[in-house]
C-alpha positions in Angstrom: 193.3 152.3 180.6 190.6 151.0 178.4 191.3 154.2 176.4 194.6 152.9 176.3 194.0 150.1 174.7 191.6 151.2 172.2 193.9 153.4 170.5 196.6 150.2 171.1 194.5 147.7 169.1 193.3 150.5 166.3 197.4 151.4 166.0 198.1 147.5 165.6 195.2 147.0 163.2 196.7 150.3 160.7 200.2 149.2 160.8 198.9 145.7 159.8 196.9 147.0 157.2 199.7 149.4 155.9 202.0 146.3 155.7 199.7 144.6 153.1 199.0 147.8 150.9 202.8 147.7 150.8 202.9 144.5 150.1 200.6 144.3 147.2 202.5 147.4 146.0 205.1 145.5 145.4 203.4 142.7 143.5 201.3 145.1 141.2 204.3 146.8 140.8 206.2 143.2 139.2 203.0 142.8 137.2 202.4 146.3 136.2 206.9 145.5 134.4 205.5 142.5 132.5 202.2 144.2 131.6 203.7 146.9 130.0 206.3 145.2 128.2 203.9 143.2 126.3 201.8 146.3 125.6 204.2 148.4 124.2 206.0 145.3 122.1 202.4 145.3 120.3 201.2 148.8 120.3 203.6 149.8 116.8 202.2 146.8 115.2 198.4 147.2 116.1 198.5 150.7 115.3 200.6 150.3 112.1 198.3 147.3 110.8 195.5 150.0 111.8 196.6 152.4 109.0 196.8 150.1 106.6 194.1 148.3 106.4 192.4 151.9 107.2 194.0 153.5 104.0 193.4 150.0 101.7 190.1 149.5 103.0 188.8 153.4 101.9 189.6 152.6 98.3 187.5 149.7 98.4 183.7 149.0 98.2 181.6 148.2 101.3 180.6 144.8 99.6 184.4 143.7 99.7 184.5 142.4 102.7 181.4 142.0 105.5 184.0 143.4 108.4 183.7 146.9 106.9 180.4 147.4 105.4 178.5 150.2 107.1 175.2 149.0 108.7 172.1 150.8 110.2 173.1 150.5 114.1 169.6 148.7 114.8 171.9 146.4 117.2 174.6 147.3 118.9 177.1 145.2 121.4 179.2 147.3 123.2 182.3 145.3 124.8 183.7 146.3 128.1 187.0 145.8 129.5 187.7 145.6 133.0 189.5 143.4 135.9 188.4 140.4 138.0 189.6 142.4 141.3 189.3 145.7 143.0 191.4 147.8 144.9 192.2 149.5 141.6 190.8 153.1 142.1 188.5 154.5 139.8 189.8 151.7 137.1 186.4 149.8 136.9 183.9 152.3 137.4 185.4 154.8 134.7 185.0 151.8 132.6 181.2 151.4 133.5 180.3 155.3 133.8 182.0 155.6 129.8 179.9 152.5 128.7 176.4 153.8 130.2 177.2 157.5 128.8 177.8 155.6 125.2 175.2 154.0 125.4 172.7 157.2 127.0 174.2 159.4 124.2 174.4 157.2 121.0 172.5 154.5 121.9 169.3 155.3 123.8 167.0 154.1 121.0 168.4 150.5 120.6 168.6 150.4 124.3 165.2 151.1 124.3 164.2 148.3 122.4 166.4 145.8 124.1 169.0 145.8 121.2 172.0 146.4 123.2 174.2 144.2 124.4 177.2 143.3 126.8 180.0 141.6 126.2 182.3 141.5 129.4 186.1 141.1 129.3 186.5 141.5 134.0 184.6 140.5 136.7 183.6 143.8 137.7 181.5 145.4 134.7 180.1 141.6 134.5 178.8 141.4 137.6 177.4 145.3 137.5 175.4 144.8 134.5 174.4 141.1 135.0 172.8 142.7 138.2 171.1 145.4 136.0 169.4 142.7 133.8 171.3 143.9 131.1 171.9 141.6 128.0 175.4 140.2 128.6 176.7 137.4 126.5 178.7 134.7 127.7 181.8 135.3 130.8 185.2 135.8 129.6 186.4 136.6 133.1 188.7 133.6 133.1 191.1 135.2 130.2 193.2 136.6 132.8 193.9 133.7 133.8 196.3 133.1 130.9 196.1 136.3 128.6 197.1 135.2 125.5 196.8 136.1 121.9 194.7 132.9 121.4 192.5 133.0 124.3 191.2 136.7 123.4 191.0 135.4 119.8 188.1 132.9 121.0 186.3 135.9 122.3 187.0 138.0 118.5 185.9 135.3 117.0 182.6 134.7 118.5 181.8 138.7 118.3 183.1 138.6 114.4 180.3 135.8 113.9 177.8 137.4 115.8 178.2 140.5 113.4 178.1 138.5 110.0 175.4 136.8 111.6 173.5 140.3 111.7 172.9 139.9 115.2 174.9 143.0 116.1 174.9 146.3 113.5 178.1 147.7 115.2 180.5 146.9 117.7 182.3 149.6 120.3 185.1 148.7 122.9 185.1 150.5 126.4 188.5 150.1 128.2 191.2 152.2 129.8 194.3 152.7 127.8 197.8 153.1 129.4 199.9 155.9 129.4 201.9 155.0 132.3 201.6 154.0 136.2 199.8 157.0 137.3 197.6 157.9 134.2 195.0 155.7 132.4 192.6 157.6 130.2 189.2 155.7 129.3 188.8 155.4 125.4 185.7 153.9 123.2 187.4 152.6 119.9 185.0 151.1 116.8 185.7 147.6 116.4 183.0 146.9 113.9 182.5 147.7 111.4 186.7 148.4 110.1 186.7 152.2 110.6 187.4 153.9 107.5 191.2 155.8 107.1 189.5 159.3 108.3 188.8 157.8 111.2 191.6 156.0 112.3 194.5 158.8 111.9 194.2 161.0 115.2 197.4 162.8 114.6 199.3 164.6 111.7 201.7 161.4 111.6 199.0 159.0 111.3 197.0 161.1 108.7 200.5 161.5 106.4 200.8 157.5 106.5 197.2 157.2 106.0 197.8 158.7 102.6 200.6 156.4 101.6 200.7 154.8 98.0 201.4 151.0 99.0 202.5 148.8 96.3 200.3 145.9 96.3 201.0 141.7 95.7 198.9 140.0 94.8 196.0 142.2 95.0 194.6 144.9 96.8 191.1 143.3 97.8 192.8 140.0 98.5 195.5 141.3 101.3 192.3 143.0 103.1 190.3 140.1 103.1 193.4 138.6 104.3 194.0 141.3 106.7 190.6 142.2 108.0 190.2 139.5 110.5 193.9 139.6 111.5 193.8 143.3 112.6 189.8 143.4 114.6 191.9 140.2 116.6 194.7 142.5 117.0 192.9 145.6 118.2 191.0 143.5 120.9 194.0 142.0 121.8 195.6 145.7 122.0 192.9 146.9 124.1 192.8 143.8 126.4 196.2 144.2 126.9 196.0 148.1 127.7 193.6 147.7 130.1 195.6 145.0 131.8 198.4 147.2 132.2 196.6 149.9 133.4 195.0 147.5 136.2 198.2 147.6 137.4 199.3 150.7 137.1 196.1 151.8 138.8 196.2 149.3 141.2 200.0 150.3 142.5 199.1 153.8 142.6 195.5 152.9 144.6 197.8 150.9 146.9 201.0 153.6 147.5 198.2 156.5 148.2 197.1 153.7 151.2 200.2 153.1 152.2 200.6 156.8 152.7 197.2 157.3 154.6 197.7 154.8 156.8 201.4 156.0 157.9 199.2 159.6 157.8 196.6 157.6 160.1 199.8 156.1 162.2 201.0 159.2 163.2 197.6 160.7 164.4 196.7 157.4 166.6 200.6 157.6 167.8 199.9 161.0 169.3 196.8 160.3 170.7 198.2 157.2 172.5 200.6 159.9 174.2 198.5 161.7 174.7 196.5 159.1 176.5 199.3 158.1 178.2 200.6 161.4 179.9 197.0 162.0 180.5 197.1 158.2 182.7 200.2 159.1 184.0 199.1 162.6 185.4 196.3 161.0 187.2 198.0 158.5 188.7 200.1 160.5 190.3 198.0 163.2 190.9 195.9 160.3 193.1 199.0 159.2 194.8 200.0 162.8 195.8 196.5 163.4 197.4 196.3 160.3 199.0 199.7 160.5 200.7 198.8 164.0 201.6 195.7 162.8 203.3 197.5 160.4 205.2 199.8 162.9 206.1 196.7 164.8 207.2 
């Protein structure tokens, strides 16, 4: 009987839990709709504005504008991008395991020397390297809280004035772009200095715009210096907005693949309560079979 109501209170406990993973399916699911409609509304724009100023900025001299002059990397900031919660998956620690193998691979010598820095954009990667006493700048973790356009733009902003500054040589974002629910591929993007036009076009399409002859008003040098600041907000804002989406995405898919081990975990603990059962019920009537035979004795 105890056995009984072991396997009782552990079938009650999974069907409870498979409720909730169902539940916040549902609600990452309603997120995951509005997160990728805002995404994909800015994607054309970011990655148009990208060329552009990629294909403008080329023709120019590094001394036109601070934002794309090409620095010895003595310091570096590397800005991760992650979420406040869990339950994701793999979402944050991909995130953390691309960041350290940046910064192992490129950036061993600054780190070294204590010239790299962390700039968090989540919870998560704040909390692992604040724990690691690595240098991390400020907390941004309450951006989610109303992801705007604006509120990213404080955190562009302070990273822009930190690099004109000199306090940081280069800048490199860490975050998971979207693709769609079940795929979210971890990519490290240049934020500053502007990446020149041979490094911006990844495919043919992007390397025939690239080499566009744009009719310029007034000026070419004054529509970059116009433009620079405008697309490094952009492209943060892009990337925040990515990873946010693919929170969800990999949050949804975390929470069906419970769902689904916990009916797979039902189904087990169901047929061991039979067999429990008919294992009780045998006995029982095995005793009462030998004990009326013993009377009859």
């Amino acid at each position: 009987m105890a056995n009984l109501k072991e396997v009782r209170n552990r079938i009650a406990s999974v069907q409870s839990t498979q409720q909730i993973t169902k539940a916040m399916k549902m609600v990452s699911a309603a997120k995951l709709k509005r997160a990728t409609n805002a995404i994909i509304a800015l994607r054309p724009y970011a990655t148009k504005l990208k060329e552009i100023l990629g294909n403008l900025s080329a023709s120019l001299e590094g001394s036109s504008s601070p934002f794309i002059q090409e620095r010895e990397p003595n310091k570096v900031l590397i800005v991760t991008v992650s979420s406040n919660r869990g339950l994701a998956g793999a979402f944050n620690m991909n995130v953390i395991k691309a960041a350290n193998n940046l910064i192992a691979e490129k950036y061993s010598e600054q780190f070294k020397n204590g010239n790299v820095s962390i700039i968090s954009i989540g919870k998560k990667t704040q909390d692992f390297y604040e724990k690691r006493k690595y240098n991390v700048i400020g907390n941004n973790n309450e951006v989610y809280s109303a992801l705007t356009f604006e509120n990213v733009t404080k955190i562009t902003d302070a990273i822009m004035a930190g690099f004109l500054k000199g306090e940081f040589d280069k800048v490199e974002v860490v975050y998971n772009r979207f693709r769609n629910a079940a795929v979210q591929f971890i990519t490290t993007e240049q934020l500053l200095p502007l990446p020149k036009v041979e490094a911006v076009a990844e495919t043919k399409e992007e390397k025939k715009a690239a080499n566009v002859d744009y009719i310029l008003e007034p000026s070419q040098e004054e529509i970059v210096e116009q433009l620079i600041p405008k697309s490094i907000k952009i492209q943060l804002y892009k990337a925040v907005l990515d990873s946010h989406a693919s929170e969800h995405g990999a949050r949804m898919t975390s929470m069906d693949k419970a769902t689904e081990n916990a009916g797979e975990l039902l189904k087990a603990l169901k047929l061991s309560y039979n067999q429990a059962r008919q294992a009780a019920i045998t006995t029982e009537l095995t005793e009462i079979v030998s004990g009326a035979a013993a009377l009859n004795g």
